[in-house]
C-alpha positions in Angstrom: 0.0 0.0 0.0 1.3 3.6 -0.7 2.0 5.9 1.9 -0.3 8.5 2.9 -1.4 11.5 0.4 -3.1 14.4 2.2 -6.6 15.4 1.1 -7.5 19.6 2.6 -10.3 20.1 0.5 -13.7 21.3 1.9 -15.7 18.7 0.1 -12.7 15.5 0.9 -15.3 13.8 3.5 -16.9 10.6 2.5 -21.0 10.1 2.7 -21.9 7.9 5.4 -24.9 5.5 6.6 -25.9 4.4 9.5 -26.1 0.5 10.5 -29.2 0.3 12.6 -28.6 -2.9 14.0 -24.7 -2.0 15.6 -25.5 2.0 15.5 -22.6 2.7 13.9 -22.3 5.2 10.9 -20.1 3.4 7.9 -18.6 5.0 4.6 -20.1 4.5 1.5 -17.4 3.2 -1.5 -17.9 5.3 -4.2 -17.5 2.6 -6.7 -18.4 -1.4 -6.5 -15.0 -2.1 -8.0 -12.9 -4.4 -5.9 -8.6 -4.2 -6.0 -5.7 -5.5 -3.8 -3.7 -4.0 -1.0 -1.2 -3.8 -3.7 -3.0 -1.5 -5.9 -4.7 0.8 -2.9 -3.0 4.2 -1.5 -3.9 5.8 1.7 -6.0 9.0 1.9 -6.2 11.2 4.8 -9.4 13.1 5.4 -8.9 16.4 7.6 -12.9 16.7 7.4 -13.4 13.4 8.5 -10.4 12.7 10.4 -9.7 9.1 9.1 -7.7 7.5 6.7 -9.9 6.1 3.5 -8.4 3.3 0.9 -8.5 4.2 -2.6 -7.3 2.8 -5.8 -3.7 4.3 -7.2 -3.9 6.2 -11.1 -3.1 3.5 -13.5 0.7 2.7 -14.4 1.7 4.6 -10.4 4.5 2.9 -9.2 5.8 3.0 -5.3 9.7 2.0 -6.1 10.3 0.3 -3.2 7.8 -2.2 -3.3 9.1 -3.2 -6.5 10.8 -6.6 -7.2 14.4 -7.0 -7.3 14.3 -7.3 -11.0 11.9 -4.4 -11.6 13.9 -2.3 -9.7 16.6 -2.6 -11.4 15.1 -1.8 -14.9 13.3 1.3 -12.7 16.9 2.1 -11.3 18.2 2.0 -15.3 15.9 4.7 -16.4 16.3 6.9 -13.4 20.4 6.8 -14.5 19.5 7.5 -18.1 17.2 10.7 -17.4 20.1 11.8 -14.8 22.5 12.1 -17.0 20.5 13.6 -19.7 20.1 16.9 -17.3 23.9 16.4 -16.4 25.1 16.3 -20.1 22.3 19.1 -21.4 23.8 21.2 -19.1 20.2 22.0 -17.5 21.1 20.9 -14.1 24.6 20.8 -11.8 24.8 19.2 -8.6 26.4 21.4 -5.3 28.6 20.5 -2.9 27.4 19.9 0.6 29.4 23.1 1.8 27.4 25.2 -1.3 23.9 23.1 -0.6 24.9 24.3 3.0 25.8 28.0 2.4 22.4 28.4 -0.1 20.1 27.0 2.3 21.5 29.8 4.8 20.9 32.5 1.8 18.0 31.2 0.2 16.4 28.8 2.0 12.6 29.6 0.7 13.9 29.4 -3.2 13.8 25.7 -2.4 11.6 23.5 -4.4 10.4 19.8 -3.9 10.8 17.1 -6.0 11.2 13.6 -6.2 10.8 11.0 -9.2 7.8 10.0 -10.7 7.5 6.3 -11.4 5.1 5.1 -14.1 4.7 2.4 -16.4 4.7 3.7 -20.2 2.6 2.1 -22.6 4.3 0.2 -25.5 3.6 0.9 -29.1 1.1 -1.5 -29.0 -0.8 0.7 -27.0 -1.7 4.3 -26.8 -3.5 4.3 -22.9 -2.7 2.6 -19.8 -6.5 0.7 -19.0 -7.4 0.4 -15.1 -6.6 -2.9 -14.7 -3.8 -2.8 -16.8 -1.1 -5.9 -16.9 2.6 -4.6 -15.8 4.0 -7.1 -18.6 2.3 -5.8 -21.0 4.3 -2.0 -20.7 8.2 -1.1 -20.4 8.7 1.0 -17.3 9.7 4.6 -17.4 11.2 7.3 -14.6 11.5 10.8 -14.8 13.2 12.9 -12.2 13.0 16.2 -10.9 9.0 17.2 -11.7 9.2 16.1 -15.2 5.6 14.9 -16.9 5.6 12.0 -19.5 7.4 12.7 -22.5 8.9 11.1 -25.6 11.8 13.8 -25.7 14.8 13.1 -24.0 15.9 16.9 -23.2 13.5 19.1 -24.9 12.6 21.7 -22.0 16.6 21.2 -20.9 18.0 22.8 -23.9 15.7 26.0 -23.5 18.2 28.9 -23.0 19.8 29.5 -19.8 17.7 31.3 -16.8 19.7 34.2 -14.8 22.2 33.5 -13.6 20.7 33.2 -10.1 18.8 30.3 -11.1 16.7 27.8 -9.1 16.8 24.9 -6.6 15.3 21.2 -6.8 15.5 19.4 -3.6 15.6 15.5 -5.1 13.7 12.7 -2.9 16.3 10.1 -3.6 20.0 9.9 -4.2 21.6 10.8 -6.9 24.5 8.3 -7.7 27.5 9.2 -6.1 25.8 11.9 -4.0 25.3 12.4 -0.7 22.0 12.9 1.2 21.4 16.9 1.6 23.1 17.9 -1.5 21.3 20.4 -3.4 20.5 20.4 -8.0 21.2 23.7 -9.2 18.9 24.5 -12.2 20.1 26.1 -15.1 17.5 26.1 -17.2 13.5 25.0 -17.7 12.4 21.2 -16.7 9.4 19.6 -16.8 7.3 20.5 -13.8 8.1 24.8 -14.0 5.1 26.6 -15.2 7.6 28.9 -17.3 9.1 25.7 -18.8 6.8 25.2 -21.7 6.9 29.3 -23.0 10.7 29.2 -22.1 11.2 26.2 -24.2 8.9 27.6 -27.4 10.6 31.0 -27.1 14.4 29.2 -27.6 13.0 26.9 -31.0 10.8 29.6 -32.4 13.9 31.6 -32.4 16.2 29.1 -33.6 13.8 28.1 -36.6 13.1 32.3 -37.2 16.9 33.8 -36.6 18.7 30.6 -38.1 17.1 28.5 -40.0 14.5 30.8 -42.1 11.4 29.8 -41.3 8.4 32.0 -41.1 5.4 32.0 -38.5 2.3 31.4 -40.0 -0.2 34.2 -39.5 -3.3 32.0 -38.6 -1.8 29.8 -36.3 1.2 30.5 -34.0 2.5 26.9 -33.9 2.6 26.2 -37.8 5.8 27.6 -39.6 6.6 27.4 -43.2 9.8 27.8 -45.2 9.6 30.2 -48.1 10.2 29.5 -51.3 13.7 31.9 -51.2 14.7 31.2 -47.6 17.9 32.8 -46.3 20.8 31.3 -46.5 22.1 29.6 -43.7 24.8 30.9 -41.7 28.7 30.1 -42.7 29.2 27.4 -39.8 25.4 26.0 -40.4 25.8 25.9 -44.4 29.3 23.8 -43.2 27.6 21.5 -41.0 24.5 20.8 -43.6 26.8 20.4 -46.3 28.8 17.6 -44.6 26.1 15.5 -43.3 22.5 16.6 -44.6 21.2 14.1 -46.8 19.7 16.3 -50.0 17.3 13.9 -51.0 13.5 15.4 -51.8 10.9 13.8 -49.7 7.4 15.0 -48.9 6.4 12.5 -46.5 5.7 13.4 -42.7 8.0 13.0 -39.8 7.6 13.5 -36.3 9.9 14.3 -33.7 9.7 13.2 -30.2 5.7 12.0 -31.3 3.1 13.8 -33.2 -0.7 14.9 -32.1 -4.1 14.8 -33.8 -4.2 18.3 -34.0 -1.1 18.6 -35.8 -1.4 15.9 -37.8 -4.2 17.3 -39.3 -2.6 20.2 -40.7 -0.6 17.6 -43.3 -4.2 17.9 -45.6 -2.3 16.4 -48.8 1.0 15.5 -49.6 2.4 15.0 -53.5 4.0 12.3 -54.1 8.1 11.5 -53.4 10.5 13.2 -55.6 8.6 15.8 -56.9 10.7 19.0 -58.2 10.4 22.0 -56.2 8.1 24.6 -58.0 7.9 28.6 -58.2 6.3 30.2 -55.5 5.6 27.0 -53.5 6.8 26.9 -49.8 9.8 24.3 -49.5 8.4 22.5 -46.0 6.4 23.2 -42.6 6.8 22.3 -39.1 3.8 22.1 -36.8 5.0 22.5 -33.4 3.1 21.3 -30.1 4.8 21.8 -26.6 7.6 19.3 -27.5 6.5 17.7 -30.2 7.1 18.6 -34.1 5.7 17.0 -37.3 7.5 18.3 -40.4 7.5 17.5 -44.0 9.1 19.0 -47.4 11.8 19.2 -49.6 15.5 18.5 -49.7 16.0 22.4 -48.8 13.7 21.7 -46.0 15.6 18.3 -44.8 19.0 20.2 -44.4 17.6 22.6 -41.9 16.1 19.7 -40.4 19.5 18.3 -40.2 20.8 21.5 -38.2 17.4 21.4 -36.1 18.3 17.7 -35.1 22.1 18.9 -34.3 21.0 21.8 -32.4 18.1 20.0 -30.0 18.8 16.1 -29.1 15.5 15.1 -30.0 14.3 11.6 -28.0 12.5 9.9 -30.7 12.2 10.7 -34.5 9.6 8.3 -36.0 9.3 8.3 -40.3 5.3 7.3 -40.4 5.5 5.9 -43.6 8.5 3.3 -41.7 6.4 2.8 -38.8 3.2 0.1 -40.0 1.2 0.8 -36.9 2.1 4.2 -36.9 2.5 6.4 -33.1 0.9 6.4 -30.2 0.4 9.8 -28.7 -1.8 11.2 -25.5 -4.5 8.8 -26.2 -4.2 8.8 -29.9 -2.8 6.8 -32.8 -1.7 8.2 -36.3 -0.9 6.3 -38.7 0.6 7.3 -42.5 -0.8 4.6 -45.4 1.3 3.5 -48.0 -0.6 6.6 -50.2 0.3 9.0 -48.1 -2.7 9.3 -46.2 -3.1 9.5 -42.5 -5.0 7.8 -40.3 -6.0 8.9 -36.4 -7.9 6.9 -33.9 -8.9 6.9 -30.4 -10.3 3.8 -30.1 -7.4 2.7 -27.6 -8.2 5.2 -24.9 -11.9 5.1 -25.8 -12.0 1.2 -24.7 -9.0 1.4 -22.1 -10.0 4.4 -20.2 -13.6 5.8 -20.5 -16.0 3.8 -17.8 -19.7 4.8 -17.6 -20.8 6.0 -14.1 -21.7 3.7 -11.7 -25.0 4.8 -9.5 -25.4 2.7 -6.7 -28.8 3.6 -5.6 -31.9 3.0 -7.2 -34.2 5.6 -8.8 -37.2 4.8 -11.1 -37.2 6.0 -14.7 -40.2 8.2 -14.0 -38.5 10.1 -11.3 -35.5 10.8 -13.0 -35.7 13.9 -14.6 -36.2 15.4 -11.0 -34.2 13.1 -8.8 -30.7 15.4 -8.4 -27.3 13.8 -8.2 -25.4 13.4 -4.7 -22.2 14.4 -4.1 -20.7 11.7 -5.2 -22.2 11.0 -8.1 -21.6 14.7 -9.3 -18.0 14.1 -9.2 -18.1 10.8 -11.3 -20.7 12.5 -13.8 -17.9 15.8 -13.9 -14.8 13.2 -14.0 -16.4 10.9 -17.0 -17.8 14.2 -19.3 -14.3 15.7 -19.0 -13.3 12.8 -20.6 -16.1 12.9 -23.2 -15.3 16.4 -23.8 -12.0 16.1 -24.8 -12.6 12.8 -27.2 -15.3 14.5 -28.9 -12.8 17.8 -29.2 -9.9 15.4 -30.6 -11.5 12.7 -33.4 -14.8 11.5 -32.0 -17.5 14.7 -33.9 -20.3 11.8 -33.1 -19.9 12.3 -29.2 -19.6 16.7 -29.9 -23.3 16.9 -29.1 -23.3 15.1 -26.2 -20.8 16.5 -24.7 -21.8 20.1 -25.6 -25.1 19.6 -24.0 -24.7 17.6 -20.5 -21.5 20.3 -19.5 -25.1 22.7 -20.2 -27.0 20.5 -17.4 -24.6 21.6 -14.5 -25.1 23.3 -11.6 -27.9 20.7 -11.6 -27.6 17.4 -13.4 -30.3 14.8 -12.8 -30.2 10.8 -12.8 -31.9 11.2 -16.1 -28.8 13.2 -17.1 -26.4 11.1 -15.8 -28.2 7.9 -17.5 -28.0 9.8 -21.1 -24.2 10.2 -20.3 -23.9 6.7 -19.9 -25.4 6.0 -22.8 -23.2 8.2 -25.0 -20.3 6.7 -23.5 -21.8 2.9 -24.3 -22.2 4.0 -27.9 -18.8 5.4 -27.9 -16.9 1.8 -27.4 -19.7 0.5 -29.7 -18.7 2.4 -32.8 -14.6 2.4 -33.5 -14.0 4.9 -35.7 -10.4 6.1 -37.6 -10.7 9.5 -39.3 -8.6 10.1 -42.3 -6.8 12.8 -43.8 -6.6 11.6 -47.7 -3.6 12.4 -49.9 -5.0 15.0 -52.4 -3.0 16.4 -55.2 -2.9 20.1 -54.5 -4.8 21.4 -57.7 -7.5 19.2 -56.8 -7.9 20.2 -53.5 -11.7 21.5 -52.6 -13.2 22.6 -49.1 -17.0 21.8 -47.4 -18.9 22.9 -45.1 -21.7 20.7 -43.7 -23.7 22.9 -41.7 -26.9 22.6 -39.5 -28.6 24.0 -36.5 -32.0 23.0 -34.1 -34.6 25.1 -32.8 -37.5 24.7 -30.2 -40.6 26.2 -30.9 -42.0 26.3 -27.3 -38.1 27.8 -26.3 -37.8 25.0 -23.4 -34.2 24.0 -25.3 -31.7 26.6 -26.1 -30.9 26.4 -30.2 -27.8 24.2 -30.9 -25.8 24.8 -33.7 -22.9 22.6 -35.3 -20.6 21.8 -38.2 -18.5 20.0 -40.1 -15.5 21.2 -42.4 -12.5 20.2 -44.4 -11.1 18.9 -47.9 -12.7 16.9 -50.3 -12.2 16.5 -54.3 -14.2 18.6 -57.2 -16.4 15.0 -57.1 -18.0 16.6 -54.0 -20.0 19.1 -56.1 -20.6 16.7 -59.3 -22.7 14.1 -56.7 -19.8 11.5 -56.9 -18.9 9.4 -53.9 -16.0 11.6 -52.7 -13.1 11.5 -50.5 -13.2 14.1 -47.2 -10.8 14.7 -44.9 -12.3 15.8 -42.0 -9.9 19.0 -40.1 -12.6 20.4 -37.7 -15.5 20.3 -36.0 -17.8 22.3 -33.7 -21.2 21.8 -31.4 -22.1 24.6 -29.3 -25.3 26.7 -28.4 -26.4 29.2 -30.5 -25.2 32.8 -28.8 -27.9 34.4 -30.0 -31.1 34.6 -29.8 -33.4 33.4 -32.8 -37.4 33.4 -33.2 -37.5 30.9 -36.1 -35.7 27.8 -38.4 -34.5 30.5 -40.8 -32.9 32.9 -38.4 -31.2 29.6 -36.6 -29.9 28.3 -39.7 -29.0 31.7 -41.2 -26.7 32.3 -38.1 -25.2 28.8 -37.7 -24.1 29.0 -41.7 -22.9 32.3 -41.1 -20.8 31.4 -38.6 -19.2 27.9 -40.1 -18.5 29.9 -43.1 -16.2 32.3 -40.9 -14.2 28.9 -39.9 -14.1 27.8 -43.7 -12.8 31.2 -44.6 -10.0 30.5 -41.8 -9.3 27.1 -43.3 -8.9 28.3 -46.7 -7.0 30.9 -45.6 -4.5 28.8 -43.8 -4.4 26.3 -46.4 -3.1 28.8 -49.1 -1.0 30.3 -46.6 0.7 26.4 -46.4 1.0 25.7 -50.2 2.2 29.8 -51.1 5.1 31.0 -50.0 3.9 34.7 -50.5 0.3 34.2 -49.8 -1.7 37.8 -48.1 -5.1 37.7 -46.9 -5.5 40.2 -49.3 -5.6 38.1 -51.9 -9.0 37.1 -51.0 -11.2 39.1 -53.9 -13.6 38.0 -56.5 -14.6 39.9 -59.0 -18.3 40.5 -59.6 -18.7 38.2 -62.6 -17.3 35.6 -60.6 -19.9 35.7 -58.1 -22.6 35.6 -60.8 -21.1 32.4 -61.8 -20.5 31.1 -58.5 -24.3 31.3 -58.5 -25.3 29.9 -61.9 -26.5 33.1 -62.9 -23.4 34.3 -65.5 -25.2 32.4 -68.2 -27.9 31.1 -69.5 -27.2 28.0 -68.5 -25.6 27.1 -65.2 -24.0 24.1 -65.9 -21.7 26.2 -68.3 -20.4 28.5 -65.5 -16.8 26.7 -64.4 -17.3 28.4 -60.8 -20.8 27.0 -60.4 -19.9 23.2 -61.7 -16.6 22.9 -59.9 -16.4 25.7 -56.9 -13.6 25.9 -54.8 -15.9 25.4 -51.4 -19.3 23.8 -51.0 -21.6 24.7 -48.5 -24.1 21.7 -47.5 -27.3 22.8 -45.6 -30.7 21.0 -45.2 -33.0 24.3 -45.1 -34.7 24.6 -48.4 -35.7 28.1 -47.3 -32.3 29.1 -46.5 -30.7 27.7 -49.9 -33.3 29.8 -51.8 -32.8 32.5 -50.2 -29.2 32.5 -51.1 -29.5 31.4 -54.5 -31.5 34.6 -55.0 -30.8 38.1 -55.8 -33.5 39.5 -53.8 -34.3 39.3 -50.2 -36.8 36.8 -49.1 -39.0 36.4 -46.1 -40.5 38.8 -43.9 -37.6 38.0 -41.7 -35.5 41.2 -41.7 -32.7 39.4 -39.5 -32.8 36.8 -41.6 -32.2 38.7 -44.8 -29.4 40.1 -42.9 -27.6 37.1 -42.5 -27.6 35.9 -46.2 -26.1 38.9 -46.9 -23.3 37.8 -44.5 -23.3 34.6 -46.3 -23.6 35.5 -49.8 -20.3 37.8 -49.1 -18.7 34.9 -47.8 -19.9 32.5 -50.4 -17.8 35.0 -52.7 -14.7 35.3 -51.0 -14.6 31.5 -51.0 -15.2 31.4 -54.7 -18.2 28.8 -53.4 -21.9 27.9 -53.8 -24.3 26.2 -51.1 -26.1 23.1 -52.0 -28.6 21.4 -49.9 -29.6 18.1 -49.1 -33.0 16.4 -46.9 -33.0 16.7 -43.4 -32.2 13.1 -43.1 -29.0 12.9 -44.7 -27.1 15.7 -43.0 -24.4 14.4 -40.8 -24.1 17.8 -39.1 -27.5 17.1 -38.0 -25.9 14.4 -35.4 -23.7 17.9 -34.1 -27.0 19.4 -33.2 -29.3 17.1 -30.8 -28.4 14.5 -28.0 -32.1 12.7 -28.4 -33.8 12.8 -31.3 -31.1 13.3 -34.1 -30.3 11.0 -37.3 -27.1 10.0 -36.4 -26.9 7.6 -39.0 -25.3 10.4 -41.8 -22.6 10.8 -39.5 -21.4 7.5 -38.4 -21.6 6.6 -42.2 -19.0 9.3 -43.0 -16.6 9.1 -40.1 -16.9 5.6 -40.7 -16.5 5.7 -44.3 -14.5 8.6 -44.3 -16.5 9.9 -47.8 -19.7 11.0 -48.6 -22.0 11.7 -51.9 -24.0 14.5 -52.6 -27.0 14.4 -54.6 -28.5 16.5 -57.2 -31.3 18.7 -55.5 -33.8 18.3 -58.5 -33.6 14.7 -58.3 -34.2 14.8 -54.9 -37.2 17.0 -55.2 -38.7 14.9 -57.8 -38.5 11.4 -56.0 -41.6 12.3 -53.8 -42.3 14.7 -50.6 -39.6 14.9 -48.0 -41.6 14.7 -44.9 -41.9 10.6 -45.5 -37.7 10.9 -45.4 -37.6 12.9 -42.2 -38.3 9.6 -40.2 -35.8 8.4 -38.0 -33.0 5.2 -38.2 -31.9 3.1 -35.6 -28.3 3.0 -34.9 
């Protein structure tokens, strides 16, 4: 059992009951789970002035109960991440007369720390489950307030603090040190609140001063190198001339491991060997915390060469090399043999989220009243933070859900908590891998799949969501097409909205102003020089856009194969757009597709609508009640068709559509 963790909040005390037949009041387990003495820890309650058993985090180690033989593997990786602080120069150990002399001076500078023992997943896993296997993981330390990483010494070769520096106080000897010694920090390490902006603010300006990158105006952590970069410096150009490799390769790397976010910046990669053209940036580097992806050219790979030279990066995994791809917080990408990438969840989703348990018993009728305890608050809080940040990193089916129970709170119900647990259910039911496809730029194309809900008698708040990214000019022609998925959103409506029109009028408005983003970023990835400013369409091109340049619209180029498509199931909000007039007696309304024809225009796009029952976005909008079929067919499937509205029109009336599937 683990020693004793102190626990001085106001709300630490357990609920009790009282045993009528010995009169004695008893603590109720939060959970019917069962474990060993081996796996418990000791908790002390100030408010209840007892100790409580509880179950240690998964993969928490206590070093010395380990075996004989695990200890030595422990004591391995404890020597290893010593002497990468020793030979980074990020740490320097004092004598006892300095330890001595500094406590004297500066006794409240210092800080505690100890090592942190975990297990670390293999690469056959990207989540430690609760009742995890030791055998199945290798076994990992980190020392002195340092988190998991994959980096052996990325915050330690940050530039150098004052030189006054800072203290760590280690709990365990250092080898060949003496007990009271002190660790005199140089630099950041994991643990320092400064370390991660002291860490960015050394690469950014290694990659800006040296190296020639530029910082991509739409996002802070993307950087691109033009198609002219500087030249490198006399010693750099030395050292990349000797032992870069110049060989031109487009496919992704990552250093140290790559993220979901990041990866889905990579939209499309050309194929190997392509020749560098005019105008085109020469590579990128997504950067997050510690961890880089990074693709381009053989220009691009000999800076990468100086990069590696200049930070001792941990791990560098070539995806394309790697069949199962990387595991990352809770994620696995994977790069296909077409360049394509593949992310997933599914090993946290089935390793780590666990529905609630309620242990008392409240009838079905009574639910929707019936308040949660304590107890169960903190469960429901604990599982829908876990919800909330699947459905934010590759699970848009669960965006919904989670969107609308964090609404419930200060008050969730049992009725509540039982629709959380049936999200979650569904969750391990459907495993779902969203990928990003390998598109030849010039055929790259962007959509939109908007949709929003409104309640008559105003009992529900409006909820609006969408889905965007990349797809093929097959998109508009009704083909089955390839889409890449890059974002997501499901959120309440801010404003207030009388009707269906107004609600969808605002919800489009609004995903069109995170389409103009992407597109916007996307040039800014693919053109070295591109502005914002560059963003105009001429009038004739907006006529077009809109069939309306000629007589007959399948003749206008902008109107058969637009550069963004805008998917809504409103019929009154697509004609209202396709017109020139306003429609309605809606003044707001009007408004707003005014805001979306401008937008339409600066996208070079056209909106196209399809029945209520086959818009996935529709799943983004409802947690009871929605077709949620559309969506799981497309994040499943990873493509979708759209079809022609006057055939859809003509097959018969749409309110015999709008019924319901089962999932």
């Amino acid at each position: 059992m683990t020693r004793v963790n102190d626990a001085m909040g106001s709300d630490d005390g357990a609920r009790w009951w009282k045993d009528k037949a010995s009169g004695r009041w008893e603590p109720i387990a939060r959970s019917k789970r069962t474990f060993s003495i081996e796996e418990a820890m000791a908790v002390y309650s100030f408010k209840d002035r007892r100790f409580f058993l509880a179950k240690k985090s998964p993969g928490q180690v206590v070093f010395r109960r380990l075996s004989a033989q695990e200890r030595q593997h422990f004591e391995k990786a404890r020597h290893k991440e010593i002497k990468a602080l020793l030979d980074s120069g990020a740490i320097s150990i004092l004598s006892l007369d300095e330890s001595h002399k500094f406590r004297e001076l500066h006794g409240d500078h210092i800080l505690e720390s100890k090592f942190v023992d975990r297990w670390k997943p293999t690469e056959e896993f990207t989540a430690l489950a609760e009742d995890f296997d030791p055998s199945d993981y290798v076994e990992g330390s980190h020392a002195t307030c340092h988190r998991k990483k994959r980096s052996d010494s990325a915050f330690h070769l940050s530039e150098p603090f004052s030189p006054s520096g800072g203290i760590s106080e280690v709990d365990g000897m250092f080898p060949g040190c003496q007990e009271g010694q002190l660790i005199l920090l140089h630099t950041e390490v994991y643990g320092l609140c400064s370390g991660p902006s002291w860490w960015r603010r050394t690469l950014i300006d290694y990659l800006l001063r040296f190296l020639g990158y530029k910082l991509n105006p739409y996002d802070k952590c993307v950087l691109t190198l033009p198609d002219e970069p500087k030249p490198l410096s006399s010693d750099d150009g030395e050292t990349a001339s000797t032992k870069a490799t110049r060989t031109s390769s487009t496919t992704a790397t990552t250093r140290t491991s790559t993220s979901c976010t990041t990866s889905r910046t990579a939209r499309t990669v050309e194929s190997v060997g392509q020749e560098h053209a005019t105008g085109k940036t020469r590579g990128f580097i997504v950067i997050q915390v510690d961890d880089l992806l990074e693709a381009g050219d053989g220009e691009h790979r000999r800076r990468m060469q100086l990069l590696e030279e200049r930070f001792k990066f941990g791990k560098v995994v070539r995806l394309l090399d790697v069949e199962n791809g990387t595991g990352y917080s809770g994620k696995r990408i994977v790069q296909y043999s077409d360049f394509s990438f593949g992310y997933t969840m599914n090993d946290y989703v089935l390793h780590r989220i666990k529905a609630v348990n309620v242990q008392r018993r409240v009838l079905k009728r009574d639910a929707a009243t019936v308040l949660l305890n304590e107890a169960e608050v903190t469960q429901y809080r604990a599982a829908l933070a876990a919800l909330n940040w699947v459905s934010r990193e590759g699970r848009p089916d669960c965006a919904a859900a989670a969107s609308i129970l964090a609404s419930r709170f200060p008050s969730p119900t049992i009725e509540d908590l039982y629709e959380l647990n049936e999200v979650l259910g569904q969750l391990k039911n459907h495993a779902v891998t969203l990928v990003i496809h390998a598109i030849p730029e010039s055929q790259v194309r962007h959509f939109i799949i908007s949709d929003s809900s409104h309640d008559p008698s105003g009992r529900v708040k409006p909820q609006h969501g969408w889905l965007q990214g990349i797809t093929t000019p097959g998109f508009n022609r009704g083909d089955k097409s390839p889409v890449s998925i890059m974002s997501w959103r499901s959120r309440k409506l801010r404003r207030k909205a009388g009707n269906t029109l107004l609600c969808e009028s605002i919800a489009l408005s609004t995903a069109l102003g995170a389409l103009e983003r992407q597109v916007a970023m996307w040039r800014s990835l693919i053109s070295a020089s591109f502005t914002a400013r560059e963003i105009t369409v001429e009038d004739t091109e907006e006529a077009e856009m809109r069939g309306q340049a000629s007589a007959v619209a399948s003749e206008c180029n902008a109107y058969v194969d637009p550069n963004a498509v805008a998917v809504v199931d409103a019929k009154s909000l697509y004609d209202g757009v396709h017109s020139e007039q306003a429609q309605g007696e809606d003044d707001r309304s009007a408004l707003e597709m005014a805001v979306i024809q401008e937008s339409l225009k600066a996208l070079k796009g056209r909106i196209r609508w399809v029945p209520h029952n086959k818009n996935p976005a529709d799943g983004l909008t409802k947690l009871v009640g929605a077709h949620m079929v559309p969506l799981l067919e497309l994040i499943s499937s990873n493509s979708f068709t759209l079809e022609e509205e006057q055939g859809i029109l003509e097959s018969g009336k749409q309110s015999s559509l709008r019924m319901k599937s089962k999932i």
